[in-house]
N, C-alpha and C positions, 0 to 999 in steps of 0.2 A: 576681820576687816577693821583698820584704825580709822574711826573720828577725824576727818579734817578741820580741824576749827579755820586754820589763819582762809583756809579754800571758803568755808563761810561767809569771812567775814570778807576776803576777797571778792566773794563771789555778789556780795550785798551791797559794797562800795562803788564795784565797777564791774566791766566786763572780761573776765578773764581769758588770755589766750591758752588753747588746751588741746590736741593732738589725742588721735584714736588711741595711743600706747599711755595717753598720762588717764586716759578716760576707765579704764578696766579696777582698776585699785581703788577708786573714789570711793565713798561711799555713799550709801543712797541719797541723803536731804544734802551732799556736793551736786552730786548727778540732778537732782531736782532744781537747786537754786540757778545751775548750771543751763540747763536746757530749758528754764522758764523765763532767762533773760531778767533774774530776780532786781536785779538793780533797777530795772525800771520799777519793776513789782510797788516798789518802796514808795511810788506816785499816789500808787491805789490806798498802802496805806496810810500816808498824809491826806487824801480825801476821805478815807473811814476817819481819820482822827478827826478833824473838822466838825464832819457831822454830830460826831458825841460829843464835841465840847458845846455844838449850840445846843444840843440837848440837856446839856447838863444843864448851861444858861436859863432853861426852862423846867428845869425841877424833874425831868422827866428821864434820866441817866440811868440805866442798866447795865453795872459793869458786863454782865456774864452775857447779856443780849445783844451787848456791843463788839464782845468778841466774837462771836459766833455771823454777826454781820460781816468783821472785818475780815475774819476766816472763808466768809461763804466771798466776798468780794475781792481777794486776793487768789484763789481756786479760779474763780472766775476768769482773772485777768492771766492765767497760766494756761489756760485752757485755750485760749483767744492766743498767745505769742505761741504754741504750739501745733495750734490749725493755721496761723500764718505762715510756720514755716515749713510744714507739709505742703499746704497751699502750692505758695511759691516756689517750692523745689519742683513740685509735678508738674508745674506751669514753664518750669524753666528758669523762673527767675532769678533764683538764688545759683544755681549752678557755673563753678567757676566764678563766683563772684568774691573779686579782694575783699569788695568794700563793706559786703554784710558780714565777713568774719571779723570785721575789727569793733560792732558795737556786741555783739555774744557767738559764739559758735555754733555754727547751723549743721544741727545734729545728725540729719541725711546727707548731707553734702561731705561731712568728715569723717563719715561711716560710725559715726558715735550709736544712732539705733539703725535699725530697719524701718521701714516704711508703717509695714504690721505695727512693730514696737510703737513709735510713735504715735501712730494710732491708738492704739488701747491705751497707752500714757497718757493721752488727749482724752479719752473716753473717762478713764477713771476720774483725772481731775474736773471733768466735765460732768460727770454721776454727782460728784460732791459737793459741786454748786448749787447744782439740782436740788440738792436731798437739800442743803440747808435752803435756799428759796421758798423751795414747800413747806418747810417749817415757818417760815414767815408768813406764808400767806394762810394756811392755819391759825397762825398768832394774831396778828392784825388784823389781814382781811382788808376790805375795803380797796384802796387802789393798788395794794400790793402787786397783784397778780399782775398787773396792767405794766407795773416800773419791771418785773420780772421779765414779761415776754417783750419790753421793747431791750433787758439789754440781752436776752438773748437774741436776739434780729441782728443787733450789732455784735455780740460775741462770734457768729457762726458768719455775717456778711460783710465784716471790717475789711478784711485779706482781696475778696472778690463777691459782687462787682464795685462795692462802695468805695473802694484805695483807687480803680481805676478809673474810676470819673470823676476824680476831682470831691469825691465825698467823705474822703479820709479825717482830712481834719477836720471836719465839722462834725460826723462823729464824737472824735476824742471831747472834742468842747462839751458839745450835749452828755455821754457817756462820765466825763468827769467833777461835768457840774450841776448841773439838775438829777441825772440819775443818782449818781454817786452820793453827792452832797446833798440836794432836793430831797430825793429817794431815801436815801440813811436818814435822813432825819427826819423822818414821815415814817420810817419803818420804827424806828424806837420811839417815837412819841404820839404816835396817830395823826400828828398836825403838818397840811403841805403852809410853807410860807413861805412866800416870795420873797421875802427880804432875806430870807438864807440861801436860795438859789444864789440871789445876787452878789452876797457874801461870801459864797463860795464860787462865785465868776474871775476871779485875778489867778486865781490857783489854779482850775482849770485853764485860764487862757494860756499860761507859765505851759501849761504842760502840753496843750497845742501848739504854740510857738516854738518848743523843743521838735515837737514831731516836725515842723515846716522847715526844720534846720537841717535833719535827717533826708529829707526830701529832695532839699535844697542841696547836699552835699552828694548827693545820687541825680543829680537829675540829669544828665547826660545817657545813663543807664536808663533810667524810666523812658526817657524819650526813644531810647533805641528799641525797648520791647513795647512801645505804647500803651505805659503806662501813666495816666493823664492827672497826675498829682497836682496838688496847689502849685508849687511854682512851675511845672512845665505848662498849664492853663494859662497863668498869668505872667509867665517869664522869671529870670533872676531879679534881673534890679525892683522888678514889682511884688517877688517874695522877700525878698530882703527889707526892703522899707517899710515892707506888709507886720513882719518881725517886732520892728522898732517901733511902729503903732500900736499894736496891741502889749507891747511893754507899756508905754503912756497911757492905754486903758485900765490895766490894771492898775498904777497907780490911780489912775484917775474915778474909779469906782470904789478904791477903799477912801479917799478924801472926800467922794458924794456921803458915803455910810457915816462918817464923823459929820459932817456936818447935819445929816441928817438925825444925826441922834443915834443911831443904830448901833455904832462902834464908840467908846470914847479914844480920844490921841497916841494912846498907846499904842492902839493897831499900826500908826503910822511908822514901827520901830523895823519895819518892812523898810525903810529907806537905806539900812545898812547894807541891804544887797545889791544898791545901785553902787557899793566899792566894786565889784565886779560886773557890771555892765560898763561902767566907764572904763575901767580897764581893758576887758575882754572884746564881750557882748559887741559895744557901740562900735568901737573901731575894725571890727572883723568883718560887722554887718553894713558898712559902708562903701564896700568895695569888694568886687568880687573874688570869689577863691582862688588864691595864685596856684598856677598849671602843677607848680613840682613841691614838694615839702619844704617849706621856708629853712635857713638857719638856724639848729637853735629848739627848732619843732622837735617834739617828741615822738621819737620813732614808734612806738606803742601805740600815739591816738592818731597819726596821719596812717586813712586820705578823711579819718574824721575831722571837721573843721567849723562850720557854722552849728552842727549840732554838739559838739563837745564842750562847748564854751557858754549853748544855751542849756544844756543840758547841769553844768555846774551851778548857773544863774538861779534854773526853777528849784533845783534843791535847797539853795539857801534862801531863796524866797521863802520859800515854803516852810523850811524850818522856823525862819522867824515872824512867817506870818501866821504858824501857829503859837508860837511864843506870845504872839500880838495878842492871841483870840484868848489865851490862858491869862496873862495879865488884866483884860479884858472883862472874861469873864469872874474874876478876882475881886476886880474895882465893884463891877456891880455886883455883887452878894454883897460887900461892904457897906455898901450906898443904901439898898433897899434894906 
């Protein structure tokens, strides 16, 4: 069996198109990045990296402790897009549906596994989370166990019933930023601190705003199986403008942190990815999704459309709002 590198690195990038005959030759960590929807994966580990850098910020940084966090919290998040699309197949959702093959390939639906298989693929990456969990809550103790079994509540009830009442994105927020970021940095340093929840609020919002975009470009489908997501609760033009607010949040929470002392101006190098909201983002989210693929559009990412373009936005956010937190925390060692 050959090594796919370029399928890795495709598969880490974006979401690759891939048919039951290209599926049999992969090899295994193809087949994993492949069926874990790895490209999103890369969220979870921009929220592990956060967490250890305010860690480090506090003297309290365990290279080997941190991997094994970011290990046991990327398991996790593969475990979670794998019961969503079991889930959703049994439920009917995904079945014959254009629109979910085009952000990763829905592994039941393309005959990629069996039901069984996906199952136990779920289980194992699901043992492994476990196993390292436990290992934490051994280690620390104290509120561990507590950050533990709330994300497993959301790891097993994201799909159903939380996605269909309208409690999807608010999940992700909570999940990406107090769990994730809160929680990771409580688990390597013993200390919860609210100023790092908060710190870690733009990055999470990035990453709920991409899910409402997702939602946003499916919502004619959710309404038709009554599935009562953010914007089908609150309509298009009220998801949409909904989008562009919590883009001005997030800036607007790392310029409280500067001012507050928290962060020095550096952090603020996060304004480079407003090149691509002004580009993309603002003008897309202004106006609802044209019926048919634009001129010009890329046959690869339509009938993707509000989430393709916020989904490019939180990655470069992200990248350079940890660059922010890395110069950041540079300046201060320097200082003190």
């Amino acid at each position: 069996m050959k090594i796919n590198l370029t399928m890795w690195g495709n598969s880490i990038k974006g979401m690759p198109r891939i048919r039951k005959e290209q599926w049999g030759p992969l090899d295994p960590v193809s087949k994993w990045l492949i069926s874990t929807r790895a490209a999103a994966i890369v969220m979870t580990l921009i929220s592990s990296m956060i967490a250890g850098i305010f860690a480090f910020r506090v003297g309290q940084f365990n290279f080997g402790w941190w991997l094994l966090l970011t290990f046991g919290l990327i398991m996790a998040h593969a475990t979670n897009n794998l019961l969503n699309d079991f889930i959703d197949y049994i439920k009917g959702v995904d079945r014959g549906n254009y629109f979910r093959d085009q952000y990763g390939p829905q592994p039941l639906e393309l005959g990629l596994m069996s039901k069984k298989g996906l199952l136990i693929y779920a289980a194992l990456n699901g043992c492994v989370a476990f196993a390292v969990g436990l290992i934490f809550v051994h280690y620390r103790g104290g509120a561990t166990l507590l950050l533990m079994a709330l994300g497993a509540f959301f790891l097993l009830f994201y799909t159903y019933p939380l996605k269909h009442f309208a409690l999807g994105e608010l999940s992700l927020l909570i999940v990406w930023g107090p769990l994730m970021i809160g929680g990771g940095f409580y688990v390597l340093t013993g200390m919860w601190n609210w100023d790092v929840v908060l710190a870690g609020m733009p990055y999470a919002l990035g990453v709920t705003a991409t899910l409402i975009g997702k939602h946003l470009d499916k919502l004619d489908m959710d309404k038709a199986k009554h599935i009562r997501t953010l914007p089908v609760l609150i309509g298009e033009p009220g998801a949409r403008y909904s989008v562009l607010a919590i883009i001005f949040f997030q800036y607007g929470i790392v310029v409280y942190l500067i001012l507050k002392g928290f962060f020095s101006p550096v952090v603020f190098i996060i304004v480079l990815a407003l090149l691509s909201y002004f580009k993309t983002v603002l003008p897309m989210y202004l106006k609802p999704k044209p019926p048919e693929k634009p001129a010009g559009y890329s046959d690869e990412i339509w009938p993707l459309w509000f989430v393709a373009s916020m989904f490019v936005f939180t990655r470069r956010f992200g990248w350079l709002f940890l660059l922010g937190l890395i110069l950041d925390t540079a300046l201060h060692l320097v200082v003190s």
